[in-house]
N, C-alpha and C positions, 0 to 999 in steps of 0.2 A: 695815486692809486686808490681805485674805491676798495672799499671794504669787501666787496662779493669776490675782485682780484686777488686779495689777500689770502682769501676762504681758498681759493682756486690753486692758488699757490702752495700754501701750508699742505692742502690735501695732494697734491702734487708728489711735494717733498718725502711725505710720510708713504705714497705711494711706490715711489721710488726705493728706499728704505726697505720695502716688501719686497721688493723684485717684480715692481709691475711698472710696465712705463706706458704713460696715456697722456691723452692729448689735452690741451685747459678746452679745446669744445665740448669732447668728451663727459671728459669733469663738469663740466656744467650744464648737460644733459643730465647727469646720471644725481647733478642738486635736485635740478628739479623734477625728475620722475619718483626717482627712489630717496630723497631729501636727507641724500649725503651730504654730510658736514664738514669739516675740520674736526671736530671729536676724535679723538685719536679709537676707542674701544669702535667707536662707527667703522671705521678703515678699515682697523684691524678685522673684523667681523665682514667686511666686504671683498675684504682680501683672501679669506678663506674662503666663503661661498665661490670667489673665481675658482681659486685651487679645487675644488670639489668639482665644478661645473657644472652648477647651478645658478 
């Protein structure tokens, strides 16, 4: 498994965790526009912006 898989995964996981469920295309769209990480405080702070709807 490469490493960007991994990335893909974990943010997944922590996603999930939130109550959001997304696709690894998705996720990996949303690396490279908005260069969401695995950082968890990243998530979390992207998980909120959903909730708000923004």
């Amino acid at each position: 498994m490469k490493k960007y898989d991994k990335n893909v995964k974990a943010i997944q996981d922590m996603l999930k965790k939130n109550g959001v469920k997304m696709s690894a295309i998705e996720i990996r769209e949303l690396m490279k526009t908005n260069g969401l990480s695995a950082d968890e405080d990243k998530i979390k702070s992207y998980v909120r912006q959903l909730r708000r709807g923004y």
